[in-house]
C-alpha positions as CSV (number, residue, x, y, z in Angstrom):
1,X,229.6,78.1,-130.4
2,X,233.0,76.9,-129.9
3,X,235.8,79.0,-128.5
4,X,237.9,79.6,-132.1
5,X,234.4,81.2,-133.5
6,X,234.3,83.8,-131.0
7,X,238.0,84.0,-130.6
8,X,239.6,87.9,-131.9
9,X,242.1,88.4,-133.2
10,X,244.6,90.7,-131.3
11,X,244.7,94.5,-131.2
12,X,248.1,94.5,-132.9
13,X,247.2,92.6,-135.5
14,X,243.9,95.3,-136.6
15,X,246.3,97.8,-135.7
16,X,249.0,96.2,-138.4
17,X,246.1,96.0,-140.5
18,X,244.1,98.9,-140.6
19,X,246.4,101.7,-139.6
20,X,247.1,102.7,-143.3
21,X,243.7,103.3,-143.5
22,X,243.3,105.5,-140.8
23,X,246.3,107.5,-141.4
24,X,244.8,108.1,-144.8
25,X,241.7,109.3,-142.8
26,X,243.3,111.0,-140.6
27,X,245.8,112.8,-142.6
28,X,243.1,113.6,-145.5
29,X,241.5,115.9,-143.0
30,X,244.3,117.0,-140.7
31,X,247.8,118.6,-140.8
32,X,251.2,116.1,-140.1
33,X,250.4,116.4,-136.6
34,X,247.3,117.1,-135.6
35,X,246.6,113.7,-137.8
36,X,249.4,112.0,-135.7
37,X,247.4,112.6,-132.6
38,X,244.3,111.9,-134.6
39,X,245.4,108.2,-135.7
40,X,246.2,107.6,-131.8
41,X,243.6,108.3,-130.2
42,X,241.5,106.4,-132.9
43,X,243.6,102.9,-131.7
44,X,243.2,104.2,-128.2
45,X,239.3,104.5,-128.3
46,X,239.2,101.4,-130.7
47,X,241.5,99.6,-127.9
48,X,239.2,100.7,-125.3
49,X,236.1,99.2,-127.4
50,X,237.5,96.0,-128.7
51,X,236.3,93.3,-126.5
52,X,232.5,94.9,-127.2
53,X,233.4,95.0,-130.4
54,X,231.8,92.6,-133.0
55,X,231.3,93.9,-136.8
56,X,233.0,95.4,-139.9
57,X,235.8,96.8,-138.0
58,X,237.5,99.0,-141.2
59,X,234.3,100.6,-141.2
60,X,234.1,101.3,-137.3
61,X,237.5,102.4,-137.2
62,X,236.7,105.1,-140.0
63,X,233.9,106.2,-138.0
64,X,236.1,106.3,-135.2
65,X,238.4,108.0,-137.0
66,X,236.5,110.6,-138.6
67,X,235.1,111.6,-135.2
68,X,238.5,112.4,-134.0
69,X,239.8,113.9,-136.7
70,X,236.3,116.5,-136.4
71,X,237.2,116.6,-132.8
72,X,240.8,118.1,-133.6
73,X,239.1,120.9,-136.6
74,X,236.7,121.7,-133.8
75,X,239.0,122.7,-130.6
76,X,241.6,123.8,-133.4
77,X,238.3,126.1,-134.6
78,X,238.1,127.6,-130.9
79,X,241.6,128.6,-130.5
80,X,244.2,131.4,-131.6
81,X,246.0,130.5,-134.8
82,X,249.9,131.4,-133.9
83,X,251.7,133.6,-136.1
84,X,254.8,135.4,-136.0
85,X,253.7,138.8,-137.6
86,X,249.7,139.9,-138.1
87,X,248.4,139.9,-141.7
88,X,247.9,143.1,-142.7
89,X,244.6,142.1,-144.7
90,X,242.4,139.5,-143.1
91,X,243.4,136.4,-144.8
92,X,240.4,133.9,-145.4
93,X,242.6,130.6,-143.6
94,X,244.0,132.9,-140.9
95,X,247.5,132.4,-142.2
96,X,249.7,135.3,-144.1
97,X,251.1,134.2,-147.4
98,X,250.7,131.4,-149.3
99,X,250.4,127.4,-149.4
100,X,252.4,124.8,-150.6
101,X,250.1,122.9,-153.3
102,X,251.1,119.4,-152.2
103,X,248.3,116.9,-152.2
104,X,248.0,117.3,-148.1
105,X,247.4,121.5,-148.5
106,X,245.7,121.6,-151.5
107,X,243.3,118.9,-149.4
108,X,243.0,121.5,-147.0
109,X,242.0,123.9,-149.2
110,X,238.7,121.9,-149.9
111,X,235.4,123.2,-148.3
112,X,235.0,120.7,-145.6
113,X,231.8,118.8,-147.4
114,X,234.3,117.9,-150.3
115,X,237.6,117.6,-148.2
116,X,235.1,115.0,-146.4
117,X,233.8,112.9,-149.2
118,X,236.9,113.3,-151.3
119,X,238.9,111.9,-147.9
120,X,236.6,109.4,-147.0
121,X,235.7,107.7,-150.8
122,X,239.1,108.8,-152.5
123,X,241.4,107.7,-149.9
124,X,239.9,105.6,-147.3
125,X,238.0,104.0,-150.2
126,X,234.6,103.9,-148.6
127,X,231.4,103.4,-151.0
128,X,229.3,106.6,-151.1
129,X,226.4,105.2,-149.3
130,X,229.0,105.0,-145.8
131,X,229.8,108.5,-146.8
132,X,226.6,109.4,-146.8
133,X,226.5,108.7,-143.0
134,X,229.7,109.5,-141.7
135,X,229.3,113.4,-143.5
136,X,225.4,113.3,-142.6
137,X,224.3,114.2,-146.5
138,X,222.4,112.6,-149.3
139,X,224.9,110.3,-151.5
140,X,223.9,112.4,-154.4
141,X,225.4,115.3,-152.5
142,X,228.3,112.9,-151.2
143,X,229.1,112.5,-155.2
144,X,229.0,115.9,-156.3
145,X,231.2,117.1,-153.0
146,X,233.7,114.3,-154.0
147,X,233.1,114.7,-157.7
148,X,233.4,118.9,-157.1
149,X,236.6,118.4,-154.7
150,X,238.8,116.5,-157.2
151,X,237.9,118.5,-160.2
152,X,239.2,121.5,-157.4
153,X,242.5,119.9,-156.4
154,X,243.5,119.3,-159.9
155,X,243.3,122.6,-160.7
156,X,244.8,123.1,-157.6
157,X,247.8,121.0,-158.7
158,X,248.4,122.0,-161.8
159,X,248.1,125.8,-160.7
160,X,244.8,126.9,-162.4
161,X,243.0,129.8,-160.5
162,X,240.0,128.8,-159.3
163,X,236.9,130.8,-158.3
């Protein structure tokens, strides 16, 4: 095998490439920030990897990706939610008041199964049988949560209450 076969490209250049991609990722299933942090430490891990690294690299670095985005909603699960004044009915997203219906906070609105396959087919543009293994479901159940999360951020959207 000659030396150009096995040659890789640089980090900068996948970076370049695929970071739209995983901001999509990232932001489909995080806040602004936490999907900021998210998108980093995917390059950072990815960075770490790539010498070992040989294969379909949008797909690994939507793995990648998704992993550190479920890392953030996990540690984000075990803390305290800041607020400047205490609801005085328990509110279902731990926040007083209301949303603003943009695409981002409608997404997180979603039950995580849909937010998950809506994120990951919708806007990352992965084929339902990858979804199937990154969200650990059957791709029947990967299409209905995607299928069942659009239909819900439409109405969303366009104001509709929905049960």
């Amino acid at each position: 095998m000659s030396a150009s076969a096995t040659a890789k490209p640089p980090f900068e250049r996948i970076v370049g490439e695929h970071g739209p991609l995983v901001w999509r990722v990232c932001r489909g299933l995080l806040d602004q920030h936490d999907a900021e942090d998210a998108w980093s430490e995917t390059f950072l891990a990815a960075m770490g990897a790539w010498a070992r690294f040989d294969g379909n690299v949008a797909g690994w670095l939507v793995t990648i990706a998704h992993r550190k985005a479920i890392d953030v909603i996990r540690a984000r699960s075990r803390g305290p939610i800041p607020t400047d004044e205490l609801p005085e009915v328990a509110s279902s997203v731990g926040l007083p008041g209301g949303r603003d219906l943009d695409l981002w906070a409608a997404l997180a609105l979603l039950p995580p199964r849909q937010r998950a396959a809506v994120v990951h087919h919708h806007l990352a543009g992965v084929p339902f049988a990858e979804v199937t293994r990154l969200t650990g479901t059957t791709e029947t159940a990967a299409r209905k949560a995607a299928s069942d999360g659009v239909q819900r951020l439409r109405a969303l959207l366009v104001g509709k209450d929905i049960a």
